[in-house]
Backbone as a chain_set.jsonl record, in Angstrom:
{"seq": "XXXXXXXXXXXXXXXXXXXXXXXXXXXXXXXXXXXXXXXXXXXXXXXXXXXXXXXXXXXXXXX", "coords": {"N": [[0.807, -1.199, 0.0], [1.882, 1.06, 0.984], [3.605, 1.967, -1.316], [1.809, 2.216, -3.397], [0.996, 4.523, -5.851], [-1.3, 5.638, -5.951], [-2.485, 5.954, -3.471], [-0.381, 7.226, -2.531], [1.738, 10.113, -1.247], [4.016, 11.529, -3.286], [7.21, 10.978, -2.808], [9.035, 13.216, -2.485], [7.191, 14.975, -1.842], [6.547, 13.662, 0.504], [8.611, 14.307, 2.155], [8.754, 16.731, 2.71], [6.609, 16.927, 4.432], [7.102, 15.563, 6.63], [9.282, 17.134, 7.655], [8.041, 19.27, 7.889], [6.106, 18.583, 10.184], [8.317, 17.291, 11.994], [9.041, 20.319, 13.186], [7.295, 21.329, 14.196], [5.366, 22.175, 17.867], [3.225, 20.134, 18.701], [4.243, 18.008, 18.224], [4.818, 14.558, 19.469], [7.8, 12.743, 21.153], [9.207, 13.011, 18.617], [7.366, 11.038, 16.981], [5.03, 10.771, 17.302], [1.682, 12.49, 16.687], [0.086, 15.092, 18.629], [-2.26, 15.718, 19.053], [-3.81, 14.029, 16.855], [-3.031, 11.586, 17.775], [-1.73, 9.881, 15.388], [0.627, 8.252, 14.054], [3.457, 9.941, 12.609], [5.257, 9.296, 10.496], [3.073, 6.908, 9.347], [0.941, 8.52, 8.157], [1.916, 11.046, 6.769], [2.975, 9.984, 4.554], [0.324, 8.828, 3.268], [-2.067, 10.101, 1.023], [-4.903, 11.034, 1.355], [-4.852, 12.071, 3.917], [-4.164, 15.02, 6.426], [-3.136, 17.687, 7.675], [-3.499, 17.877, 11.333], [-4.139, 19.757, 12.402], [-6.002, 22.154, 13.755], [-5.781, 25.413, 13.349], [-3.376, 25.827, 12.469], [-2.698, 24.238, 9.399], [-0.125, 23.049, 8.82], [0.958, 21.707, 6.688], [-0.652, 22.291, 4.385], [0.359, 23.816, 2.219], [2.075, 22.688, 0.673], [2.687, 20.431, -2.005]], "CA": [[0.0, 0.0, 0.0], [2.944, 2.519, 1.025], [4.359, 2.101, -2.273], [0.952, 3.137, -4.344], [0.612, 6.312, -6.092], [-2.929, 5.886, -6.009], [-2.811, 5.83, -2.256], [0.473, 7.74, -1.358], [2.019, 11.08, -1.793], [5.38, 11.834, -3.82], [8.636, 11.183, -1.953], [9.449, 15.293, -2.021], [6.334, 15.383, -0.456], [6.663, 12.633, 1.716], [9.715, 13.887, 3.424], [8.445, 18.054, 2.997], [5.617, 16.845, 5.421], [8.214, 14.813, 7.855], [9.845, 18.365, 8.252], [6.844, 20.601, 8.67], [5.895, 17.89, 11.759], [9.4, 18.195, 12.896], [8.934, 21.633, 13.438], [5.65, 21.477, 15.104], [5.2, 21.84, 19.009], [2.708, 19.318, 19.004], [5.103, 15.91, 17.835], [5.303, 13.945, 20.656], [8.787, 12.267, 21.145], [9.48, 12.159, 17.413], [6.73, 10.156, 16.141], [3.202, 10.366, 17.117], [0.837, 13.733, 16.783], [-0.464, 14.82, 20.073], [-3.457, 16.377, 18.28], [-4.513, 13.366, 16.458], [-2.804, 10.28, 17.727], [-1.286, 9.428, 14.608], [2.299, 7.9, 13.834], [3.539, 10.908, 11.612], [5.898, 8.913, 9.422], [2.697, 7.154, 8.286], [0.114, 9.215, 7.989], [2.394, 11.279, 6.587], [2.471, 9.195, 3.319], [-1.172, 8.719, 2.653], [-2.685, 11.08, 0.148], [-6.085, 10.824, 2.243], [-4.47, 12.444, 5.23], [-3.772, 15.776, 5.927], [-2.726, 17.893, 9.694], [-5.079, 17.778, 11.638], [-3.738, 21.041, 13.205], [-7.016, 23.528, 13.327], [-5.436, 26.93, 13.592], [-1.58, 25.956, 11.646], [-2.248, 23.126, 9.002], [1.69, 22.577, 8.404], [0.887, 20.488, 4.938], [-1.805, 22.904, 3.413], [0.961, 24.401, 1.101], [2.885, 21.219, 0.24], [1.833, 20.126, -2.952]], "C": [[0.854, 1.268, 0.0], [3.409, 2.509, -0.468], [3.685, 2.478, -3.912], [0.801, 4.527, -5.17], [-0.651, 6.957, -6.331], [-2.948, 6.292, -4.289], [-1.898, 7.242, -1.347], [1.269, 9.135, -2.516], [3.707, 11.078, -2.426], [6.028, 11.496, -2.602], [8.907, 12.654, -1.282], [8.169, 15.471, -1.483], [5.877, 15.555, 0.499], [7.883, 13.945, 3.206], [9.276, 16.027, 3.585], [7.329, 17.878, 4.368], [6.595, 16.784, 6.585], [8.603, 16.69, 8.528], [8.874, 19.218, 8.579], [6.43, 19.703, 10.292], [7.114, 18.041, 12.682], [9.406, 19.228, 13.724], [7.609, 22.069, 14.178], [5.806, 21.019, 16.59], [4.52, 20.323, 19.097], [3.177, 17.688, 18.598], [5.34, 15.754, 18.866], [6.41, 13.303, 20.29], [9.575, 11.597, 19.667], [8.751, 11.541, 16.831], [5.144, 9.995, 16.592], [2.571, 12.72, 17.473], [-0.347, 14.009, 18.172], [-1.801, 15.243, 19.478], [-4.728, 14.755, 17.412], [-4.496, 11.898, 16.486], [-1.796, 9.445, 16.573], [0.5, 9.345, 14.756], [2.6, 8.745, 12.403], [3.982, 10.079, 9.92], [4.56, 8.125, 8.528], [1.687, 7.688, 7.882], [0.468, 10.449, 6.883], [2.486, 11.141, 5.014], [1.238, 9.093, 2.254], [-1.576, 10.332, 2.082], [-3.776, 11.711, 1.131], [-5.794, 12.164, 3.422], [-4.149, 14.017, 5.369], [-3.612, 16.521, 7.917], [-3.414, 18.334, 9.731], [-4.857, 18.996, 12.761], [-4.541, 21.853, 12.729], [-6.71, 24.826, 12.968], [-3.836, 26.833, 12.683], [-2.082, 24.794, 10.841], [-0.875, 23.277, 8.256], [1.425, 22.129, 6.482], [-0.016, 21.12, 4.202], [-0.916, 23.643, 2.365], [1.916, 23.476, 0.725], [1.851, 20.947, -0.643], [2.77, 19.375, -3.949]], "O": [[0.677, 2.257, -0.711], [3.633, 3.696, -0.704], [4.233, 2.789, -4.97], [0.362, 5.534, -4.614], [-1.019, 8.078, -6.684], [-3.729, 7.219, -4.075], [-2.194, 7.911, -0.358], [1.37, 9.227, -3.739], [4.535, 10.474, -1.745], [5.518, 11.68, -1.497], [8.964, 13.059, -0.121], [8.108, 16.242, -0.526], [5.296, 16.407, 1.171], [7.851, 14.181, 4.414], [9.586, 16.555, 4.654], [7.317, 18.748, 5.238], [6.853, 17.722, 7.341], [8.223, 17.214, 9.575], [8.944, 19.894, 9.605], [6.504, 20.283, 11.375], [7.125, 18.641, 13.757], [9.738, 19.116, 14.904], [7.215, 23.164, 14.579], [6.223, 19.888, 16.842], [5.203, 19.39, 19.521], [2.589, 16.609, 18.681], [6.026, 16.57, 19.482], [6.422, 13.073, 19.08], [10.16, 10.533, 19.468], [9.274, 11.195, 15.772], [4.322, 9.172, 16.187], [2.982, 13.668, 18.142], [-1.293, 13.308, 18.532], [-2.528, 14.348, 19.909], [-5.95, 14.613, 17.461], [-5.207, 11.103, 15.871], [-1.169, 8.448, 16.932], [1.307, 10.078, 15.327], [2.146, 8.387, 11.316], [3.458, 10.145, 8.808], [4.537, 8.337, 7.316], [1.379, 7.139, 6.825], [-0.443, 10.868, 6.168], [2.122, 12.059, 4.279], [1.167, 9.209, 1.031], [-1.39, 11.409, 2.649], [-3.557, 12.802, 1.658], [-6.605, 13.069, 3.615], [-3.799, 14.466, 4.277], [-3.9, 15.972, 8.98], [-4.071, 19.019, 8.946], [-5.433, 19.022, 13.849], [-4.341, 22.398, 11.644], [-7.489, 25.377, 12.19], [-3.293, 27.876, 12.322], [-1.98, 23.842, 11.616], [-0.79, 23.646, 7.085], [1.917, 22.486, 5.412], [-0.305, 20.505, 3.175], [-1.606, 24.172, 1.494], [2.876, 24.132, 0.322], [0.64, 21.063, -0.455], [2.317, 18.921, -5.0]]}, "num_chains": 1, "name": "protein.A"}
């Protein structure tokens, strides 16, 4: 499934997300979103998905 392009976003997109979460207060210890539970790396991936940050979405200008 990770390896779809029906399912999953570009690489340069992949890893532009990784860094906008980086950079976000709300990553817990590297790898999960305190906001939505999710494991960034894969959520991250999926097309579908998008931050679930109300007031900053990080990934709304990644394209």
């Amino acid at each position: 499934m990770f390896q779809s392009v029906e399912h999953c976003v570009t690489d340069s997109v992949y890893q532009q997300r990784l860094l906008a979460c980086t950079a976000c207060p709300k990553l817990l210890n590297g790898t999960t979103c305190s906001i939505c539970g999710c494991i960034v790396r894969i959520a991250a991936k999926l097309k579908e998905r998008s931050c679930p940050k109300p007031s900053d979405n990080r990934w709304q200008l990644i394209v």
